[in-house]
Backbone bond lengths (Angstrom), bond angles and torsions (degrees), N, CA, C in turn:
res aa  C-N    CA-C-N  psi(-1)  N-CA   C-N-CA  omega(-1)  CA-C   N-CA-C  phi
1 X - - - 1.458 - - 1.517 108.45 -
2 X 1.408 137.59 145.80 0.797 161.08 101.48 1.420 131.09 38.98
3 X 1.398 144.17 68.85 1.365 143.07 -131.76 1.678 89.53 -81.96
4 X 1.081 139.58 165.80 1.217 151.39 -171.95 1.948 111.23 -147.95
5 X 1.496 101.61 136.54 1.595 97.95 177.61 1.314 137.09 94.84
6 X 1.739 89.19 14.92 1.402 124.24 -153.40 1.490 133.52 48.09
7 X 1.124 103.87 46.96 1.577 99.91 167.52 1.422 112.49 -109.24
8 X 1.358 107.87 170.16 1.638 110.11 -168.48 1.611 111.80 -90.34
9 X 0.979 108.36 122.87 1.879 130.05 178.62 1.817 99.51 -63.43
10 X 0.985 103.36 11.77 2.030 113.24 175.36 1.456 109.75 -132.82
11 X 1.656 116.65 148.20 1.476 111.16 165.39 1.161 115.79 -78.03
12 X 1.505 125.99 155.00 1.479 130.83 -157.03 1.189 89.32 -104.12
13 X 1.601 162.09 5.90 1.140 169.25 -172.77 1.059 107.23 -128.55
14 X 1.960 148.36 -57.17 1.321 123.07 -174.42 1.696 103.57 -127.80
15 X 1.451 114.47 24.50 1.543 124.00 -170.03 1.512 122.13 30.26
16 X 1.810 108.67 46.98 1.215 114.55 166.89 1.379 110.66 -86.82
17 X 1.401 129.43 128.33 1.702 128.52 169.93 1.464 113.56 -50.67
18 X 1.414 115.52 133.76 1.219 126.46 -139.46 2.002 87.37 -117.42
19 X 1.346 109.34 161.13 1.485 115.29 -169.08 2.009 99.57 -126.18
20 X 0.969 100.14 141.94 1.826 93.64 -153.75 2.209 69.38 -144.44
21 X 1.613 78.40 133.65 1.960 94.17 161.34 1.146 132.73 -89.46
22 X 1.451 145.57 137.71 0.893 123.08 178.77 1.470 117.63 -73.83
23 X 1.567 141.35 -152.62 1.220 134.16 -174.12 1.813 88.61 -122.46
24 X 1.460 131.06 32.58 1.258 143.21 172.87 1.313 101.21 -109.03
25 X 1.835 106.57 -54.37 1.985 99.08 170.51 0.906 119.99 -57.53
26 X 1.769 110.10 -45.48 1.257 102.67 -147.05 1.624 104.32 -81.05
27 X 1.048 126.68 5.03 1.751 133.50 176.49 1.625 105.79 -74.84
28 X 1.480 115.01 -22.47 1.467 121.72 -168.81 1.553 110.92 -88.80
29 X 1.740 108.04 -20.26 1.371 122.76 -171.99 2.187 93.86 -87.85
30 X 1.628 103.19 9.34 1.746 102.13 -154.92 1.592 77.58 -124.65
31 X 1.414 121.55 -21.27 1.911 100.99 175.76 1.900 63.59 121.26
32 X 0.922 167.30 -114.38 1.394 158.18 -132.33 0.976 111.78 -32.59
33 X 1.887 113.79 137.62 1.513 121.53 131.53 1.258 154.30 -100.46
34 X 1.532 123.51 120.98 1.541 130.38 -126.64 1.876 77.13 -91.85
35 X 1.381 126.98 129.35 1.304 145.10 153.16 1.404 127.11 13.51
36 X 1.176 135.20 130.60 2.174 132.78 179.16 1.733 72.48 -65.90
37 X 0.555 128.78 -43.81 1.717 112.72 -159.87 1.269 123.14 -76.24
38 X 1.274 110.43 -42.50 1.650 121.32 158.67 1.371 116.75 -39.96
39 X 1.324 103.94 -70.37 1.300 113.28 -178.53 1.602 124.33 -58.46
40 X 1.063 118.58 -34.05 1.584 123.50 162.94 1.433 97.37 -57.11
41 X 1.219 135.81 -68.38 1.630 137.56 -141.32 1.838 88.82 -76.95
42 X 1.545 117.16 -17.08 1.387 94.13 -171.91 1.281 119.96 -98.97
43 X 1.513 102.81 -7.12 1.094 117.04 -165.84 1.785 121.53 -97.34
44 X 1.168 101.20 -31.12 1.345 128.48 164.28 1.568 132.91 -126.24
45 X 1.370 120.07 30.08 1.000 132.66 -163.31 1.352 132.81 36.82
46 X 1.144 118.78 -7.87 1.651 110.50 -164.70 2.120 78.80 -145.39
47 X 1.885 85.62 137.19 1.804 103.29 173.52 1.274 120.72 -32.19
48 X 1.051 153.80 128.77 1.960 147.70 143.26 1.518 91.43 -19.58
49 X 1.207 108.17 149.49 1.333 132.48 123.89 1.003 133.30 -18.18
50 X 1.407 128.36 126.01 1.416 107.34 144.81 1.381 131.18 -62.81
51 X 1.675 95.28 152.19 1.711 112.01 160.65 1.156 125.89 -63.21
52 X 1.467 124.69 124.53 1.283 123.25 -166.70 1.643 110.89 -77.27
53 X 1.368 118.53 157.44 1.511 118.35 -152.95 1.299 75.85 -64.88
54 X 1.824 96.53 173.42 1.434 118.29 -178.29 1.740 90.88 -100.02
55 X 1.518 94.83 -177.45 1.949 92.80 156.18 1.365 110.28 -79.39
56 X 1.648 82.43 141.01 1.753 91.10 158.21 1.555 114.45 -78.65
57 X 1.577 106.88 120.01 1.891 84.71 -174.72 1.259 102.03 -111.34
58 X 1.315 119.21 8.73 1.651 128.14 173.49 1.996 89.25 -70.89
59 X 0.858 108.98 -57.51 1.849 107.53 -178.50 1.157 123.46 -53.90
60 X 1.743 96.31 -49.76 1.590 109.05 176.60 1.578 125.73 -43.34
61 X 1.764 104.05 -60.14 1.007 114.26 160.76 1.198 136.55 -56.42
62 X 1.422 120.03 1.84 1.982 132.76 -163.49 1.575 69.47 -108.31
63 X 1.649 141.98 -56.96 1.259 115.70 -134.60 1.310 86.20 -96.99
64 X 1.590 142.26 -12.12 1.180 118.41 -164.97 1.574 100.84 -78.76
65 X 1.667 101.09 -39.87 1.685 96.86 -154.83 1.736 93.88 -86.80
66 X 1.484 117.82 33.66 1.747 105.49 155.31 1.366 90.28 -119.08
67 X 0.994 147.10 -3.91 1.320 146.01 -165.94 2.380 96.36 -95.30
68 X 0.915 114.42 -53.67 1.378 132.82 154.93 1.579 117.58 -56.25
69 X 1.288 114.26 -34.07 1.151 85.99 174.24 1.541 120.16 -99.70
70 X 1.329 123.17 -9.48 1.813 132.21 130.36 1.134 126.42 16.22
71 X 2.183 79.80 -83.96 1.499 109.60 173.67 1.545 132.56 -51.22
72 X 1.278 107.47 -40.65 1.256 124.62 159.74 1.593 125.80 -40.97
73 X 1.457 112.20 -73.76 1.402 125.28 -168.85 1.399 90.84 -67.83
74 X 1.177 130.86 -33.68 1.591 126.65 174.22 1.595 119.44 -48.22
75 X 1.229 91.57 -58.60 1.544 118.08 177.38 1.682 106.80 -40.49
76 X 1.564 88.97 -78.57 1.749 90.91 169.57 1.482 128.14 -50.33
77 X 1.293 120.02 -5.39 1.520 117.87 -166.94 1.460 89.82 -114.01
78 X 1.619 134.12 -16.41 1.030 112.76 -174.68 1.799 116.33 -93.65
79 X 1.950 93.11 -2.07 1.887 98.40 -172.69 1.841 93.59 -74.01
80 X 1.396 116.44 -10.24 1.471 116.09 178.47 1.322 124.17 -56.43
81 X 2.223 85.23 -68.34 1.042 134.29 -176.87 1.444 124.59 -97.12
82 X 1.385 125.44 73.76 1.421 143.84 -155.10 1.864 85.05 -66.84
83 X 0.921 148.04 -22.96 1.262 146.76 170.13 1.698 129.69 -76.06
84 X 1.247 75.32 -4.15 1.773 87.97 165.88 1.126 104.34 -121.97
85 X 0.991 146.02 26.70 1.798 142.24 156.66 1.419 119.61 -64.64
86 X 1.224 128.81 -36.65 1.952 149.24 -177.79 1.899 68.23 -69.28
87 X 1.366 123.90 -73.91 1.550 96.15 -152.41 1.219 143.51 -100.01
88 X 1.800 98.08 17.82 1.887 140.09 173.76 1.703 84.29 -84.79
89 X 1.276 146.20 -71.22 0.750 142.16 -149.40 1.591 102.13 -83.52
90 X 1.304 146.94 -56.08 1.349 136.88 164.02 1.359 121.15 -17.51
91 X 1.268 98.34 -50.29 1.715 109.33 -170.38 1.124 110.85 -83.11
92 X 1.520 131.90 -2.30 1.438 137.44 -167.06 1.889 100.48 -100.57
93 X 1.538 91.87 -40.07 1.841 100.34 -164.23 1.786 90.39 -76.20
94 X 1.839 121.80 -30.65 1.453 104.06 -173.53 1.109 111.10 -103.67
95 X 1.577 116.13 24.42 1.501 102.95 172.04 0.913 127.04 -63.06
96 X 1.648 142.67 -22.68 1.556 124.01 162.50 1.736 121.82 -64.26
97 X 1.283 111.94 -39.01 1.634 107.62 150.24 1.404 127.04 -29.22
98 X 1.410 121.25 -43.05 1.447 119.66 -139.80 2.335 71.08 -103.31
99 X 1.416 111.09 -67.28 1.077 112.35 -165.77 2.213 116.16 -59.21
100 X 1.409 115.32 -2.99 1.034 127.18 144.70 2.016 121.82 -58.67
101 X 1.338 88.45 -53.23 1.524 104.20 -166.43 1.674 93.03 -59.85
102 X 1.352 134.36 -52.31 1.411 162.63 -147.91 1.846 89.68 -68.53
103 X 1.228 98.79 -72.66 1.681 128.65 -174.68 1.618 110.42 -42.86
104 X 1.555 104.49 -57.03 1.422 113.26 174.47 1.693 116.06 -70.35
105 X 1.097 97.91 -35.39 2.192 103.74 175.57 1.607 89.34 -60.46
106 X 1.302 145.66 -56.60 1.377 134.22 -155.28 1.433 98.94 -97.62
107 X 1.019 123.66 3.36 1.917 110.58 174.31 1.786 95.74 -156.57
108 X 1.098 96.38 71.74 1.604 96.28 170.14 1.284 124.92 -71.45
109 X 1.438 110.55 -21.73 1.980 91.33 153.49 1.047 142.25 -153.11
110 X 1.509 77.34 69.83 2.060 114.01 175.06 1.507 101.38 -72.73
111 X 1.082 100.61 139.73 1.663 112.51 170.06 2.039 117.05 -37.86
112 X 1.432 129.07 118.33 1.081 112.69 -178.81 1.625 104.57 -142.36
113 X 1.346 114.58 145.19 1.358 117.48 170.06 1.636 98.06 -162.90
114 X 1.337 116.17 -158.71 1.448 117.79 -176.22 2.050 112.54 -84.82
115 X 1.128 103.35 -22.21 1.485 87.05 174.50 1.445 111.14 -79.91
116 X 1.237 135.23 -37.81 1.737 139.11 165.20 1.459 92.63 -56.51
117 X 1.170 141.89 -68.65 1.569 108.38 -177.24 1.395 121.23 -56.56
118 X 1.763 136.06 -38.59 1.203 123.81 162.79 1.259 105.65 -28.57
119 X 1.440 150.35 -81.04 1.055 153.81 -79.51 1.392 83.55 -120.60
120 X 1.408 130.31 -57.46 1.079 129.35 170.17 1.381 156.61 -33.75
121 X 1.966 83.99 -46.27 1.438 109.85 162.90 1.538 108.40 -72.28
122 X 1.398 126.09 -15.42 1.194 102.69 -166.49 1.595 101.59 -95.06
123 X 1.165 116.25 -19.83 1.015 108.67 172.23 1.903 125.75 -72.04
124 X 1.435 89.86 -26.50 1.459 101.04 174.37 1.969 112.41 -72.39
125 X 1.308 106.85 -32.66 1.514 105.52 150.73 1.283 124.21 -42.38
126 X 1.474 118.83 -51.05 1.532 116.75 -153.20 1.578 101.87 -69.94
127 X 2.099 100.41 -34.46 1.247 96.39 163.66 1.078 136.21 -51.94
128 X 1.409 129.04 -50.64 1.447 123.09 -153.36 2.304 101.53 -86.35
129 X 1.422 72.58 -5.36 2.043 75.83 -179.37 1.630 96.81 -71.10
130 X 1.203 131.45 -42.07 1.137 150.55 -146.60 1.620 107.62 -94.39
131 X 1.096 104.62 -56.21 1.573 113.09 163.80 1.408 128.54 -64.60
132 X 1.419 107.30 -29.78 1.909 110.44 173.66 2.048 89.37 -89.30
133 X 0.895 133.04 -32.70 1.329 117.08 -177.11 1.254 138.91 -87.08
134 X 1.599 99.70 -3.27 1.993 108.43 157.26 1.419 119.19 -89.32
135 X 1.637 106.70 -42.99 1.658 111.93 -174.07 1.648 98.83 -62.42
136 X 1.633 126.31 -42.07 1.092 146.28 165.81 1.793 117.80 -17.56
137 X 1.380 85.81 -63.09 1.577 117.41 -159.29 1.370 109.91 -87.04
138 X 1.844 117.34 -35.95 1.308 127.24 154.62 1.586 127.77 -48.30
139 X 1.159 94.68 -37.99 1.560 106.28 -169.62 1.445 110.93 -96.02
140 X 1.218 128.93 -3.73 1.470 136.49 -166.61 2.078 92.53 -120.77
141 X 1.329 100.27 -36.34 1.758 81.37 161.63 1.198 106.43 -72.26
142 X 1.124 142.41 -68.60 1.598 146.04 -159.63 1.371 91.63 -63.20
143 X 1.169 172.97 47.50 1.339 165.24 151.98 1.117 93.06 -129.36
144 X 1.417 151.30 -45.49 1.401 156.07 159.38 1.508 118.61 -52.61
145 X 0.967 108.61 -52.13 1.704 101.11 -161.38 1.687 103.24 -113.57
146 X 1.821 121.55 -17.15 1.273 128.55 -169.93 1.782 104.34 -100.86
147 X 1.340 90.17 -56.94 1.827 100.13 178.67 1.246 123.25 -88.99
148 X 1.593 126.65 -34.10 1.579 138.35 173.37 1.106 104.98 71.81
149 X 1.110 108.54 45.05 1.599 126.69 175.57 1.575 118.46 -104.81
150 X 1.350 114.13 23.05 1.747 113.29 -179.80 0.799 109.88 -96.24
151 X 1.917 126.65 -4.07 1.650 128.57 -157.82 1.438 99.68 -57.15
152 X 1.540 119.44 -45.53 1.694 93.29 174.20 0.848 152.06 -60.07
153 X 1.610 103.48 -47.46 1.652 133.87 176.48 2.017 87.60 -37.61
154 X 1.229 106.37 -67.36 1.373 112.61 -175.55 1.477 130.50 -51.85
155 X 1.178 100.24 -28.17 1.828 110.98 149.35 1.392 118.20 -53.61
156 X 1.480 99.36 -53.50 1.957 105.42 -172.84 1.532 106.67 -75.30
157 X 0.862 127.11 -10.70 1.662 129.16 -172.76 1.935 89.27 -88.59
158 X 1.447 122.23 -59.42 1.295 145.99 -169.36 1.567 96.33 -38.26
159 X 1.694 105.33 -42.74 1.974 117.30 -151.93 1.533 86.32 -83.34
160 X 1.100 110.68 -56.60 2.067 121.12 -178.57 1.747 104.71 -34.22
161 X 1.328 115.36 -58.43 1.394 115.96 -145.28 1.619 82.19 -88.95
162 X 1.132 103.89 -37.30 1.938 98.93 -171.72 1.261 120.57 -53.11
163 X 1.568 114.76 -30.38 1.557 138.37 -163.83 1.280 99.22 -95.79
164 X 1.360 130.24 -36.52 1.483 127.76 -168.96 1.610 89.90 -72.39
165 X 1.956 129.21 -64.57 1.203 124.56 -157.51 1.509 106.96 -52.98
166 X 1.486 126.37 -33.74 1.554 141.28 160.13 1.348 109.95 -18.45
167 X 1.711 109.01 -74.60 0.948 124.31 -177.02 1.540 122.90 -36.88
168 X 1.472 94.77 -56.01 1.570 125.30 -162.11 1.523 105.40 -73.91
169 X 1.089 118.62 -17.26 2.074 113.35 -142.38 1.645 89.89 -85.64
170 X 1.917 109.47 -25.81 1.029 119.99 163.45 1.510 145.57 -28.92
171 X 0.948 108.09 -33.27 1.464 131.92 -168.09 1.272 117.02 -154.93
172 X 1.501 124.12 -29.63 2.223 116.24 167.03 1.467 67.71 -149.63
173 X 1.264 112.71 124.23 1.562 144.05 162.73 1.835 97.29 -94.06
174 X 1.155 110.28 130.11 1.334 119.87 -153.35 1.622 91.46 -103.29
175 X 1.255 102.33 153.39 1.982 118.35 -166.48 1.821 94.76 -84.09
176 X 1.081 89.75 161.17 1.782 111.39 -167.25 1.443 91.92 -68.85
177 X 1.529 131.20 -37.83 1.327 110.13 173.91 1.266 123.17 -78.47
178 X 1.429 125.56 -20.42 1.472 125.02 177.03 1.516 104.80 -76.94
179 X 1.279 133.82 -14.56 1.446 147.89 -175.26 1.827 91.27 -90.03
180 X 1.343 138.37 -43.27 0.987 115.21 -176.10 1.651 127.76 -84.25
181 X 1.682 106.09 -13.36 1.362 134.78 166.85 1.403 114.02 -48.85
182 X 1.549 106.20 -52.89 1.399 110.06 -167.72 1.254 120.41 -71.22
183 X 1.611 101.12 -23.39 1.476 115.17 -177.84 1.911 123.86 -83.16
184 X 1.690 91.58 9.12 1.372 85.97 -159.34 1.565 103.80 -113.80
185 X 1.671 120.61 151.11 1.349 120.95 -176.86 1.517 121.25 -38.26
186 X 1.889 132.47 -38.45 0.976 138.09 160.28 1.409 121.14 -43.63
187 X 1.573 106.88 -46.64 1.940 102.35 -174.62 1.526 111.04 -83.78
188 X 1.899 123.77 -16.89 1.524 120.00 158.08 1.430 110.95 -55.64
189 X 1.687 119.09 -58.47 1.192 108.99 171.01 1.382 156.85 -55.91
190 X 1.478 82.80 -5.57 1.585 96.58 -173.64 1.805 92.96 -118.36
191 X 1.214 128.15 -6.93 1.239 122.05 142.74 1.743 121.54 -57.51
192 X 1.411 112.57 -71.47 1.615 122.47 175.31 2.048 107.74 -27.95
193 X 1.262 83.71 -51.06 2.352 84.84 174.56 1.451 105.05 -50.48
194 X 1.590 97.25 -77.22 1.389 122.47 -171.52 1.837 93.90 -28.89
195 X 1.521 122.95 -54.88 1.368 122.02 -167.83 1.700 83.19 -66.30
196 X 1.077 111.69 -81.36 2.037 117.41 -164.48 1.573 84.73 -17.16
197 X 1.003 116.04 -87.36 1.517 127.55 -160.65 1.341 107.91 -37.20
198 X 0.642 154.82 -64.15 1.655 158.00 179.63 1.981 108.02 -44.77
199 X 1.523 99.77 -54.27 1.696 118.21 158.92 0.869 99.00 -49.04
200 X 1.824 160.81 -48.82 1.184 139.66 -166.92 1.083 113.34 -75.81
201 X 1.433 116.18 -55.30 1.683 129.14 175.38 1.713 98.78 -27.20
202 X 1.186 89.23 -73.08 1.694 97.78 -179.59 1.733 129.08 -39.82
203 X 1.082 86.68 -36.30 1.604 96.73 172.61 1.586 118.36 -65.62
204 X 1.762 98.44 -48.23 1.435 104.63 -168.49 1.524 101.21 -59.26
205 X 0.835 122.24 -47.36 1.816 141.76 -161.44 1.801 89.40 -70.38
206 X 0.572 114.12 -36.74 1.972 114.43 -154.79 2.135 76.22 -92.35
207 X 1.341 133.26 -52.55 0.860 119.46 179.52 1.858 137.95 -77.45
208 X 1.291 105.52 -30.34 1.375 105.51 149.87 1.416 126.52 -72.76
209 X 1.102 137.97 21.77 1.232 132.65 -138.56 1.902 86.55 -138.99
210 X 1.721 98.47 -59.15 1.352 108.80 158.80 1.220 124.92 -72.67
211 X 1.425 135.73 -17.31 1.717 139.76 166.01 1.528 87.84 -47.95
212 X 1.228 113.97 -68.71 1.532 134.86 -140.55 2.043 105.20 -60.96
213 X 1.303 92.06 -36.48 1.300 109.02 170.60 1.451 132.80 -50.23
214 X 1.752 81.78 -62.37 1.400 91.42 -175.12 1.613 112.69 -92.85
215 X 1.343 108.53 -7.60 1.632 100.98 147.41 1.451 146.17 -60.85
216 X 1.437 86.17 -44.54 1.509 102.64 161.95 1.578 123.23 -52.84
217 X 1.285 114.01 -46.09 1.788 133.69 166.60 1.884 107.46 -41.66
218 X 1.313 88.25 -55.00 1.458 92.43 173.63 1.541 133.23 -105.00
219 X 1.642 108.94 20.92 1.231 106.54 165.13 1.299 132.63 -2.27
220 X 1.378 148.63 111.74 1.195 136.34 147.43 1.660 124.32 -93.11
221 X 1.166 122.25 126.36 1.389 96.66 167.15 1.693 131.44 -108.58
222 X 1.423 108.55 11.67 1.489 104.57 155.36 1.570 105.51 -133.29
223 X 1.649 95.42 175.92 1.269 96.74 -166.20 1.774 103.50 -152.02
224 X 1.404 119.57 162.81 1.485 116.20 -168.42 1.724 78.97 -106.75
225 X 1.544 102.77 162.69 1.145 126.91 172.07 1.481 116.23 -78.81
């Protein structure tokens, strides 16, 4: 650096260029720390950069959980309407697409590339796990205990487990108590999770996967503060 106050930036005895502190170091040699800004401008003459915006996840989260909740009322309209399933389910696999598209219309120039869409989509997963599994869960108690309308569902669960022990009796024929397990309201229910659960996995993966995508599509590389 630069001697200041007129003194000479050389030694006056063997004319080696001499190194002088500013009163920014020398505060750090006192228990102080001299400024991110200082130190950029002193170090390389000219200010840092700015930091590129972060996510907004106050937005993120506004567009995921309308984007999920879509999915939802879809969902339920399609256990009606077996003809809307091709487009309950479309809208479920591109919801990080759609909630990208959403995200970027309200912050057009927020920082974007493929790891901010990962991040996004995954969060837009957690949504749509969350949103197909209350309207889900609402409507499958009240169809059970309000309408008495599960007698099928409970047939098709009945045909599954009957066909698997079929399979099985073949080769490890299963004990009279594991035969009475399978048959009982606890092991359907704890099948139906076991299925949810596996559906979520799937989601998250199917949705970061598409965050990541469609971030990448829309790369940005600067951004306003």
């Amino acid at each position: 650096m630069a001697a200041s106050g007129g003194e000479s930036p050389f030694c006056p005895h063997c004319g080696a260029p001499q190194l002088y502190l500013s009163l920014d170091y020398q505060s750090v040699e006192t228990g102080g720390e001299p400024p991110v800004e200082t130190l950029g401008a002193a170090s390389t003459g000219a200010m840092p950069p700015p930091r590129p915006q972060q996510v907004d996840w106050k937005m993120a989260i506004r567009c995921a959980a309308a984007v999920a909740g879509v999915a939802g009322v879809l969902s339920l309209v399609a256990m009606r309407l077996p003809m809307l399933t091709p487009a309950s389910l479309l809208w479920i696999v591109s919801g990080s697409l759609i909630t990208m598209g959403l995200y970027q219309r309200r912050r057009p120039m927020a920082w974007m590339d493929a790891g901010v869409g990962a991040r996004i989509g995954l969060v837009v997963g957690l949504c749509l796990a969350i949103g197909l599994a209350i309207p889900v869960a609402v409507a499958g108690v009240i169809a059970r205990f309000g309408l008495h309308t599960m007698g099928s569902f409970d047939t098709q669960l009945a045909a599954i487990f009957e066909k698997v022990i079929q399979q099985s009796q073949a080769t490890t024929p299963f004990p009279p108590e594991a035969l009475q397990l399978i048959h009982s309201q606890e092991f359907r229910a704890g099948y139906v999770l076991f299925v949810f659960a596996v559906v979520s996995v799937f989601l998250l993966a199917v949705s970061m996967a598409g965050g990541a995508f469609a971030g990448l599509l829309r790369t940005r590389r600067k951004a306003t503060i």
